[in-house]
C-alpha positions in Angstrom: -146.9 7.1 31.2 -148.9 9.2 28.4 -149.9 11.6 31.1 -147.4 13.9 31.5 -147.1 14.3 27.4 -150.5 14.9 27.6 -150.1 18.1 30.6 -147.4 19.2 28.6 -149.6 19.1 25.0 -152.7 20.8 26.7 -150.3 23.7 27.8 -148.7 24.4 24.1 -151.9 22.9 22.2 -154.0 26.4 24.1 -152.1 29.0 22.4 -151.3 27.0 19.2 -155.0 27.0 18.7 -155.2 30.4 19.4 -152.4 32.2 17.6 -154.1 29.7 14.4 -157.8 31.6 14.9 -155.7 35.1 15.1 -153.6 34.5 12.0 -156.7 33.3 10.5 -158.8 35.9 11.3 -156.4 38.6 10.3 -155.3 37.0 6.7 -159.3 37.4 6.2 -161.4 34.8 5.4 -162.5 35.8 2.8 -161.6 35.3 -0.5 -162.2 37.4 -4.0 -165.6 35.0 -4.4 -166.6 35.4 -1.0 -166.3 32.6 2.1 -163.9 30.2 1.1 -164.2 27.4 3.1 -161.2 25.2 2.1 -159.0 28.5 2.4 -159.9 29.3 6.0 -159.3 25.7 7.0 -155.9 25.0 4.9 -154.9 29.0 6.7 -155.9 27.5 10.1 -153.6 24.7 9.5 -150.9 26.2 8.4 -150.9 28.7 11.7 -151.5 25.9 13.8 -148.8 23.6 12.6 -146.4 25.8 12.3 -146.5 29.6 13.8 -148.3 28.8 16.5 -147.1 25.4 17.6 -143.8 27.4 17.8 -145.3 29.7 19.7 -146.8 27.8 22.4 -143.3 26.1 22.7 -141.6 29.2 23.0 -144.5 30.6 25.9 -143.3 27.2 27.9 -139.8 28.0 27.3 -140.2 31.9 28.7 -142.6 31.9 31.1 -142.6 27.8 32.7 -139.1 26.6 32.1 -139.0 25.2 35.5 -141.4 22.8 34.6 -138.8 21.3 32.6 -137.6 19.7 36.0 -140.4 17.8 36.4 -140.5 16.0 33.1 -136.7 15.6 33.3 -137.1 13.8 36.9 -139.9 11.3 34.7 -136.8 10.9 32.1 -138.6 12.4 29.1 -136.0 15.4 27.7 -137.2 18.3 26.4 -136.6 17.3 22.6 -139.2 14.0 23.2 -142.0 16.5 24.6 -141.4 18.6 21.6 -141.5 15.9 19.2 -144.8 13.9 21.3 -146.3 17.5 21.1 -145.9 18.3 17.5 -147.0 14.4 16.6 -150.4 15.8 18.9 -151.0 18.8 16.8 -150.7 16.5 13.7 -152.8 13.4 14.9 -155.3 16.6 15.3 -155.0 18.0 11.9 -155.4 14.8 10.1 -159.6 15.3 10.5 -159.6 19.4 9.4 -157.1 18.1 6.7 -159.8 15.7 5.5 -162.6 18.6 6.1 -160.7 20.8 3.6 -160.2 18.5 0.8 -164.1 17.9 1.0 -165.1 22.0 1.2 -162.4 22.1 -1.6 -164.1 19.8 -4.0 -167.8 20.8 -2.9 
């Protein structure tokens, strides 16, 4: 029964990871020191928990709302995928969460 929650996930997790590079890249990566490591990471996960999570959600909504339907006729709602989704993209973090407190006391 995990495997529609997972179709759905792969579909907003894409462009969540995507807009999160892109914000990265454009906040620059670089700090007054140089390459902050712990910086880029804790940017990454801000974007991708929040900007582009909402995103990806918001691409399903516009361009594959019929899809809906098909997770409806399963008897998931719309509000469970979204809350399975965003539990997902914070099972994922937990390990880059853990990166960036090592890079930030290194």
């Amino acid at each position: 029964m995990i495997k529609p929650y997972l179709i759905y996930n792969n579909q907003i997790i894409k462009l969540s990871v995507f807009v999160a590079i892109l914000g990265t890249l454009l906040s620059g990566p670089l700090d007054q020191n140089g390459f902050n490591l712990s910086g880029l990471i804790r940017t990454f996960l801000i974007g991708f928990l929040s900007g582009g999570f909402l995103s990806g959600v918001m691409f399903f909504k516009m361009f594959r709302n019929k899809e809906y339907y098909f997770y409806y006729n399963l008897g998931i709602s719309k509000l469970k995928l979204i809350l399975v989704s965003y539990s997902f993209h914070l099972l994922i973090s937990i390990p880059l969460v853990i990166i960036q407190l090592y890079a930030k006391h290194s």
